[in-house]
C-alpha positions, 0 to 999 in steps of 0.5 A: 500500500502506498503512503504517498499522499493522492494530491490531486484528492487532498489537496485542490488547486486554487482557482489563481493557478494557471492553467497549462504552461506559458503559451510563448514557452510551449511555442519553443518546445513545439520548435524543437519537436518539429524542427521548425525555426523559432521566431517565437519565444524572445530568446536573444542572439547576440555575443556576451562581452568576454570581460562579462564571461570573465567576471562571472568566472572569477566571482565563482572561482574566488568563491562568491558564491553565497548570499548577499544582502537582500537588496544586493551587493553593493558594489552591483546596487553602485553600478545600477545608480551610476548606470542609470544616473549616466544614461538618463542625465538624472541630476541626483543619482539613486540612492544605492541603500534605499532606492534600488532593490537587485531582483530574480530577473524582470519577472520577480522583479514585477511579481514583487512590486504588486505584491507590494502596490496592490492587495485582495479587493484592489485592481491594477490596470494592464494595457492590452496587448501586452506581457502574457505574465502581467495579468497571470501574476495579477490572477495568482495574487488575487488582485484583479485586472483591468484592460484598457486596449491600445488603438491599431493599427498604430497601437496609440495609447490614450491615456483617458481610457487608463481613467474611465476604467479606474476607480477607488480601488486601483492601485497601479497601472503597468505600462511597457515601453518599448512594447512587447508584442507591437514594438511600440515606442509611447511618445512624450505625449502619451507619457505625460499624458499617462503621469496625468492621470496618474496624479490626479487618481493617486495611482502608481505607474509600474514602467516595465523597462526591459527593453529600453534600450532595444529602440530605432527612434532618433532619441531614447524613449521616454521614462515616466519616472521622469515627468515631474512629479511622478518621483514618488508615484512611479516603480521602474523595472529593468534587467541584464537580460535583454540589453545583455543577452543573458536571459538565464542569469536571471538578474533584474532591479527595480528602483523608485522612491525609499518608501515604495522600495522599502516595500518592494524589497521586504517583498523580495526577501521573502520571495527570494532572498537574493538575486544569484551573487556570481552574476552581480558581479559580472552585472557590475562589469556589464553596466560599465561597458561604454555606450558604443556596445549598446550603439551597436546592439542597436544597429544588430537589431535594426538590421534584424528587424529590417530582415523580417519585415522585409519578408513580411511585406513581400508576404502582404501581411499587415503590421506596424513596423517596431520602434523598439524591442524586437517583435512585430504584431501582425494582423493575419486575417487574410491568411487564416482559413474560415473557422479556424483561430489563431493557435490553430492557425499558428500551429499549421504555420508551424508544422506545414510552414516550419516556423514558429510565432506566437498566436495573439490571443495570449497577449490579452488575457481575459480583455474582451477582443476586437479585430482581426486574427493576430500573431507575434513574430520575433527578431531576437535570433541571428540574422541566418536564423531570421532570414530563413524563419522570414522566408519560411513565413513569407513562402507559406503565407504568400502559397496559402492566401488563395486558401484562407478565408476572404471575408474576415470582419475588421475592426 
C-alpha cells in the first residue's frame, strides 16, 4: 500500500493557478519537436562581452558564491545608480541603500512590486496587448485586472481610457515601453499624458523597462519616472537580460522612491532572498561597458528587424513596423482559413510552414477582443536564423492566401 499522499484528492488547486504552461514557452518546445525555426519565444542572439564571461568566472572561482544582502551587493546596487544616473542625465543619482532593490530577473522583479502596490479587493490596470505574465501574476495574487486596449493599427495609447476604467480601488497601472508584442515606442505625449492621470487618481505607474534600450527612434524613449512629479508615484523595472543577452542569469532591479522600495524589497526577501551573487558581479562589469556596445546592439537589431519585415511585406501581411524591442504584431486575417483561430492557425504555420510565432490571443488575457486574427513574430535570433524563419513565413503565407478565408470582419 502506498503512503504517498493522492494530491490531486487532498489537496485542490486554487482557482489563481494557471492553467497549462506559458503559451510563448510551449511555442519553443513545439520548435524543437518539429524542427521548425523559432521566431517565437524572445530568446536573444547576440555575443556576451568576454570581460562579462570573465567576471562571472572569477566571482565563482574566488568563491562568491553565497548570499548577499537582500537588496544586493553593493558594489552591483553602485553600478545600477551610476548606470542609470549616466544614461538618463538624472541630476541626483539613486540612492544605492534605499532606492534600488537587485531582483530574480524582470519577472520577480514585477511579481514583487504588486505584491507590494496592490492587495485582495484592489485592481491594477494592464494595457492590452501586452506581457502574457502581467495579468497571470495579477490572477495568482488575487488582485484583479483591468484592460484598457491600445488603438491599431498604430497601437496609440490614450491615456483617458487608463481613467474611465479606474476607480477607488486601483492601485497601479503597468505600462511597457518599448512594447512587447507591437514594438511600440509611447511618445512624450502619451507619457505625460499617462503621469496625468496618474496624479490626479493617486495611482502608481509600474514602467516595465526591459527593453529600453532595444529602440530605432532618433532619441531614447521616454521614462515616466521622469515627468515631474511622478518621483514618488512611479516603480521602474529593468534587467541584464535583454540589453545583455543573458536571459538565464536571471538578474533584474527595480528602483523608485525609499518608501515604495522599502516595500518592494521586504517583498523580495521573502520571495527570494537574493538575486544569484556570481552574476552581480559580472552585472557590475556589464553596466560599465561604454555606450558604443549598446550603439551597436542597436544597429544588430535594426538590421534584424529590417530582415523580417522585409519578408513580411513581400508576404502582404499587415503590421506596424517596431520602434523598439524586437517583435512585430501582425494582423493575419487574410491568411487564416474560415473557422479556424489563431493557435490553430499558428500551429499549421508551424508544422506545414516550419516556423514558429506566437498566436495573439495570449497577449490579452481575459480583455474582451476586437479585430482581426493576430500573431507575434520575433527578431531576437541571428540574422541566418531570421532570414530563413522570414522566408519560411513569407513562402507559406504568400502559397496559402488563395486558401484562407476572404471575408474576415475588421475592426
Amino acid at each position: 500500500m502506498s503512503v504517498t499522499p493522492d494530491l490531486e484528492s487532498r489537496v485542490k488547486a486554487p482557482t489563481n493557478i494557471p492553467t497549462g504552461e506559458s503559451i510563448i514557452r510551449g511555442m519553443t518546445s513545439a520548435c524543437q519537436a518539429a524542427g521548425a525555426v523559432n521566431l517565437a519565444q524572445g530568446i536573444p542572439s547576440y555575443p556576451l562581452p568576454q570581460d562579462l564571461q570573465e567576471a562571472a568566472v572569477a566571482a565563482i572561482r574566488s568563491d562568491d558564491n553565497q548570499y548577499t544582502a537582500p537588496r544586493g551587493s553593493m558594489r552591483f546596487l553602485q553600478a545600477i545608480s551610476e548606470f542609470e544616473r549616466r544614461r538618463w542625465n538624472m541630476p541626483a543619482p539613486y540612492d544605492p541603500e534605499t532606492q534600488i532593490c537587485v531582483t530574480c530577473g524582470a519577472t520577480e522583479a514585477m511579481l514583487a512590486t504588486l505584491l507590494a502596490v496592490a492587495e485582495r479587493g484592489s485592481n491594477v490596470i494592464v494595457i492590452t496587448p501586452g506581457y502574457e505574465s502581467y495579468a497571470v501574476n495579477l490572477r495568482l495574487i488575487g488582485v484583479e485586472a483591468r484592460y484598457v486596449r491600445l488603438r491599431a493599427p498604430g497601437w496609440e495609447l490614450d491615456p483617458a481610457e487608463i481613467a474611465a476604467v479606474a476607480d477607488r480601488n486601483t492601485r497601479a497601472v503597468i505600462v511597457n515601453s518599448p512594447h512587447n508584442p507591437t514594438g511600440r515606442v509611447f511618445t512624450r505625449e502619451e507619457t505625460q499624458g499617462l503621469a496625468d492621470v496618474c496624479q490626479r487618481l493617486g495611482i502608481v505607474a509600474i514602467h516595465d523597462a526591459i527593453y529600453d534600450e532595444l529602440y530605432f527612434t532618433d532619441e531614447r524613449p521616454a521614462r515616466i519616472s521622469d515627468v515631474p512629479g511622478m518621483e514618488q508615484r512611479s516603480i521602474t523595472i529593468n534587467a541584464l537580460s535583454k540589453m545583455f543577452s543573458v536571459t538565464g542569469w536571471r538578474v533584474g532591479w527595480v528602483t523608485g522612491a525609499k518608501d515604495l522600495m522599502d516595500r518592494v524589497a521586504r517583498v523580495h526577501d521573502f520571495l527570494t532572498i537574493a538575486a544569484p551573487t556570481p552574476f552581480q558581479a559580472a552585472g557590475a562589469a556589464a553596466l560599465s561597458l561604454p555606450a558604443g556596445y549598446f550603439d551597436e546592439l542597436r544597429s544588430v537589431y535594426r538590421t534584424r528587424r529590417d530582415i523580417l519585415v522585409g519578408e513580411l511585406e513581400r508576404a502582404g501581411v499587415s503590421f506596424q513596423s517596431p520602434a523598439g524591442a524586437y517583435y512585430v504584431m501582425c494582423d493575419v486575417g487574410p491568411f487564416v482559413r474560415p473557422g479556424e483561430g489563431e493557435a490553430q492557425f499558428a500551429q499549421r504555420l508551424l508544422l506545414e510552414g516550419g516556423v514558429g510565432v506566437v498566436p495573439g490571443q495570449c497577449f490579452y488575457g481575459a480583455a474582451e477582443r476586437t479585430g482581426g486574427p493576430q500573431i507575434r513574430v520575433a527578431f531576437a535570433k541571428g540574422e541566418e536564423t531570421i532570414a530563413e524563419g522570414a522566408r519560411r513565413l513569407s513562402g507559406y503565407l504568400g502559397a496559402n492566401r488563395s486558401q484562407a478565408r476572404r471575408d474576415h470582419p475588421v475592426g
